[in-house]
Biotite code that builds the C-alpha atoms (Angstrom):
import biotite.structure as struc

atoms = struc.array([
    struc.Atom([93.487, 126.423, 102.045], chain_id="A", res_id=1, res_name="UNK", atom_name="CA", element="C"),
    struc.Atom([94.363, 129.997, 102.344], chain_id="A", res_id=2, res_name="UNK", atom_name="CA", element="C"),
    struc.Atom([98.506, 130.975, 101.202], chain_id="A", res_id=3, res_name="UNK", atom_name="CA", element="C"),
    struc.Atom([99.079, 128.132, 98.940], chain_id="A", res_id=4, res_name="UNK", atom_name="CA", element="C"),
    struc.Atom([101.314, 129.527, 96.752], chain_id="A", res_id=5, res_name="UNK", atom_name="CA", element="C"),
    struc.Atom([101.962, 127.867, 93.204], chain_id="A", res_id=6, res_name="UNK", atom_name="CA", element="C"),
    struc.Atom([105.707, 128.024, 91.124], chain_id="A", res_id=7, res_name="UNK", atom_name="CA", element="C"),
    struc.Atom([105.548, 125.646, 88.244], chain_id="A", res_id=8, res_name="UNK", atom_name="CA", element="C"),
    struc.Atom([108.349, 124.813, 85.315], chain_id="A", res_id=9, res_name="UNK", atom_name="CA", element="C"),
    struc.Atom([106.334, 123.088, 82.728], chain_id="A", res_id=10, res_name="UNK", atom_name="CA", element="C"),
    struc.Atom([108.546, 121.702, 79.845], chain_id="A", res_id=11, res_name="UNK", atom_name="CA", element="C"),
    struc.Atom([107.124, 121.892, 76.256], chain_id="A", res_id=12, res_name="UNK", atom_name="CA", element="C"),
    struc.Atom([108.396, 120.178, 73.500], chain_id="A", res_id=13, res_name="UNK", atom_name="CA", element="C"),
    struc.Atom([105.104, 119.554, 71.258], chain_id="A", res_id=14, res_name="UNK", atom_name="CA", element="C"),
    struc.Atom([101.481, 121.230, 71.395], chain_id="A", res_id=15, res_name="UNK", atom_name="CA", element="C"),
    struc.Atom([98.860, 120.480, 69.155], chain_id="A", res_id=16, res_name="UNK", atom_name="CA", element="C"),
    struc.Atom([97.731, 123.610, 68.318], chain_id="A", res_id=17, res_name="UNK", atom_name="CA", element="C"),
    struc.Atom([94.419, 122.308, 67.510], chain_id="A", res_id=18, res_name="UNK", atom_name="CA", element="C"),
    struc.Atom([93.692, 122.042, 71.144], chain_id="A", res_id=19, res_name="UNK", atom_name="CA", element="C"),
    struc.Atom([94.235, 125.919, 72.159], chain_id="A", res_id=20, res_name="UNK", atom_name="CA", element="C"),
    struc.Atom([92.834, 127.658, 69.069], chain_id="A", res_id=21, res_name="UNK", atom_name="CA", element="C"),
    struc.Atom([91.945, 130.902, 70.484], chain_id="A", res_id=22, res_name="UNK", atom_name="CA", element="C"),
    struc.Atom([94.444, 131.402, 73.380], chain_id="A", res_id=23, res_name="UNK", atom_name="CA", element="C"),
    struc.Atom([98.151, 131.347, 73.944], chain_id="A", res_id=24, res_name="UNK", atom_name="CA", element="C"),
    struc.Atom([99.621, 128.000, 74.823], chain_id="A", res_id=25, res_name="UNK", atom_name="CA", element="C"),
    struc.Atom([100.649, 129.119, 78.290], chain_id="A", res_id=26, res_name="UNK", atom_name="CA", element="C"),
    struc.Atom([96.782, 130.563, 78.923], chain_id="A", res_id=27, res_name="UNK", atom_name="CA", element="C"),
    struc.Atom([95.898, 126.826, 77.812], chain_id="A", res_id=28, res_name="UNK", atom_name="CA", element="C"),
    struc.Atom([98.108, 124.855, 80.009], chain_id="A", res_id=29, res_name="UNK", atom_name="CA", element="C"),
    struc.Atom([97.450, 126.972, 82.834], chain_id="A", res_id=30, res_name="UNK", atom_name="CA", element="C"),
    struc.Atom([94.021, 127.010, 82.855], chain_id="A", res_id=31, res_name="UNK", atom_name="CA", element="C"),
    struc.Atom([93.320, 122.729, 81.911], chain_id="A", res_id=32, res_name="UNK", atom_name="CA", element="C"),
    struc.Atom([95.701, 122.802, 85.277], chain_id="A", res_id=33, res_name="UNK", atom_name="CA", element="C"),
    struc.Atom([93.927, 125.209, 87.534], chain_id="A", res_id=34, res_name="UNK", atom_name="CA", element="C"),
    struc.Atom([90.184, 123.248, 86.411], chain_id="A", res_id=35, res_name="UNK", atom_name="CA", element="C"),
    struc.Atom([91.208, 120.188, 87.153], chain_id="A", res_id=36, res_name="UNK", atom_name="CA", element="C"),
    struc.Atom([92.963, 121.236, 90.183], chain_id="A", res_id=37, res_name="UNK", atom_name="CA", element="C"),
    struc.Atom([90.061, 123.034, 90.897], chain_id="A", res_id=38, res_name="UNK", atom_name="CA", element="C"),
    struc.Atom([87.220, 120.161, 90.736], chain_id="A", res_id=39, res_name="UNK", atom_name="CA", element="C"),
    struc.Atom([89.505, 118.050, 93.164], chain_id="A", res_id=40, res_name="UNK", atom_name="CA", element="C"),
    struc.Atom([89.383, 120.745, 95.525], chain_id="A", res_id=41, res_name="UNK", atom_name="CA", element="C"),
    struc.Atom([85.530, 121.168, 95.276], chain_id="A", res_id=42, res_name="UNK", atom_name="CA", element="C"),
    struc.Atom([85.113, 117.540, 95.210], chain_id="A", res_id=43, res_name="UNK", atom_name="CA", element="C"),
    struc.Atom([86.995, 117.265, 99.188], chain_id="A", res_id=44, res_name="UNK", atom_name="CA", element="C"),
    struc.Atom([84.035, 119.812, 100.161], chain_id="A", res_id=45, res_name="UNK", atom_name="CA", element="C"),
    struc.Atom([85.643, 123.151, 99.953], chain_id="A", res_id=46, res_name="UNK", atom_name="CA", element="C"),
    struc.Atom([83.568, 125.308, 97.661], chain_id="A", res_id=47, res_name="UNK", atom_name="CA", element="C"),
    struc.Atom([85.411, 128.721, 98.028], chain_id="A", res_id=48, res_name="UNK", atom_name="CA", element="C"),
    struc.Atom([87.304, 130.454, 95.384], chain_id="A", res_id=49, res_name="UNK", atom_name="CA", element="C"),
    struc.Atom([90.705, 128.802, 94.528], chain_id="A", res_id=50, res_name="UNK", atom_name="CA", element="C"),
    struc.Atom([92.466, 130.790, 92.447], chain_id="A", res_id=51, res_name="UNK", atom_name="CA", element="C"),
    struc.Atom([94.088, 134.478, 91.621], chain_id="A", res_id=52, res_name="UNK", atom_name="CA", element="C"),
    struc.Atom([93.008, 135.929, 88.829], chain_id="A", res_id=53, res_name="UNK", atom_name="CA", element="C"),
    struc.Atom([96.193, 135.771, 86.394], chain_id="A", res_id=54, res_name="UNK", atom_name="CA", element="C"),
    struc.Atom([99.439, 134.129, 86.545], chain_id="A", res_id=55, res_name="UNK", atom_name="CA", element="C"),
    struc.Atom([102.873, 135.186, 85.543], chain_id="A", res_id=56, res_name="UNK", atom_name="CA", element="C"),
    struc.Atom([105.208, 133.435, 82.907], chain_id="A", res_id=57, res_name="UNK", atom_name="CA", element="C"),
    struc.Atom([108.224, 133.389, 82.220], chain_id="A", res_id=58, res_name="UNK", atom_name="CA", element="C"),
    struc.Atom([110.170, 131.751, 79.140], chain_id="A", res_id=59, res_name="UNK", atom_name="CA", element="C"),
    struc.Atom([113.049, 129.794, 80.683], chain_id="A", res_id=60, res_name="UNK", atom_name="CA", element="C"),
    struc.Atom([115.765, 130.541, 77.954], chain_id="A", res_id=61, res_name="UNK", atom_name="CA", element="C"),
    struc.Atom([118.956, 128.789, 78.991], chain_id="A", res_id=62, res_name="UNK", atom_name="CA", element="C"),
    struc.Atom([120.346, 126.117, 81.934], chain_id="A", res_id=63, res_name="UNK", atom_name="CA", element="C"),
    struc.Atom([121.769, 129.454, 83.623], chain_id="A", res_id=64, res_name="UNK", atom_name="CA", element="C"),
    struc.Atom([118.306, 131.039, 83.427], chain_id="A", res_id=65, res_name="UNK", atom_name="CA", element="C"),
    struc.Atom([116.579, 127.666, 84.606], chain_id="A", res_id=66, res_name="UNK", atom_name="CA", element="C"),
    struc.Atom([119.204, 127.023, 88.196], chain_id="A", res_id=67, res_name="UNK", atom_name="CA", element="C"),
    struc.Atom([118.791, 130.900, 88.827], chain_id="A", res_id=68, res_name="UNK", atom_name="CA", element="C"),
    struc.Atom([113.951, 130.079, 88.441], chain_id="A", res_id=69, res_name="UNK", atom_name="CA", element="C"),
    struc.Atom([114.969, 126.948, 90.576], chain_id="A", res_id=70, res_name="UNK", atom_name="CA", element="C"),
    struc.Atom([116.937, 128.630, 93.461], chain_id="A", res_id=71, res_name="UNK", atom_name="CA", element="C"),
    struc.Atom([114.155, 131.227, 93.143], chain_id="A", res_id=72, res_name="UNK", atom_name="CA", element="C"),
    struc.Atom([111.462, 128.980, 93.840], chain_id="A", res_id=73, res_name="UNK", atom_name="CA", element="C"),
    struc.Atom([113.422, 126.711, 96.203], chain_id="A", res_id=74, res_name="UNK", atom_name="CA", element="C"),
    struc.Atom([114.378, 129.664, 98.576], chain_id="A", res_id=75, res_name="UNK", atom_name="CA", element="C"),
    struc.Atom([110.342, 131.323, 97.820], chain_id="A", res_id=76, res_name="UNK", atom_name="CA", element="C"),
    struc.Atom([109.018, 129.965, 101.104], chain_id="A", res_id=77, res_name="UNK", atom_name="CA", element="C"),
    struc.Atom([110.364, 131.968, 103.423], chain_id="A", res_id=78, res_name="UNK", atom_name="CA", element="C"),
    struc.Atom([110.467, 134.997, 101.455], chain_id="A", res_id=79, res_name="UNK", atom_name="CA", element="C"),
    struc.Atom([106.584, 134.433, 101.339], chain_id="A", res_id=80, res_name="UNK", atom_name="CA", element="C"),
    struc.Atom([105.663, 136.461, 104.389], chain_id="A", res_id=81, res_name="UNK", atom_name="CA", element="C"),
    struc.Atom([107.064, 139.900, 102.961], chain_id="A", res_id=82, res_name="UNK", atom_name="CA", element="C"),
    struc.Atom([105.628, 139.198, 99.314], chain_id="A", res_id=83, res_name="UNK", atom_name="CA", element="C"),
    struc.Atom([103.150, 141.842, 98.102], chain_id="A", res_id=84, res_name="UNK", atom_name="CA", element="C"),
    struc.Atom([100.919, 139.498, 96.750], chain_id="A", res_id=85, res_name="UNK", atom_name="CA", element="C"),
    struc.Atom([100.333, 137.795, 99.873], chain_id="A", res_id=86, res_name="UNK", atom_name="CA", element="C"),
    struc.Atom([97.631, 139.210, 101.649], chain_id="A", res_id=87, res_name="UNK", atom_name="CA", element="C"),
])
């Protein structure tokens, strides 16, 4: 399990707002994504801790701005080993 690493482009076109009263939208989507992900993990057996403490966002703004996030994250892999976060 150890070095997953996570980039995710979620789309958003309509939130209730009802359904993430106190917190942002992105703290909301992350986190329903990271518990669910998160009780299929413990449910294989592995009962370590999952997940980093925060995430980073980004608001995707434009097509240019969305092919420059997807090369990003396409290429990411093998940048991986000189990262700072990965420990």
């Amino acid at each position: 399990m150890s070095g997953v690493h996570y980039h995710i482009i979620i789309m958003l076109n309509w939130i209730n707002s009802k359904s993430c009263p106190i917190m942002s939208i992105s703290s909301c989507v992350i986190r329903s994504f990271k518990s669910e992900i998160t009780k299929q993990i413990h449910q294989s057996g592995y009962r370590n801790r999952v997940w980093q403490r925060n995430f980073y966002e980004r608001i995707i703004r434009d097509e240019n701005e969305y092919d420059h996030i997807r090369y990003y994250i396409k290429t990411n892999p093998q940048n991986w080993v000189n990262d700072e976060n990965n420990v």
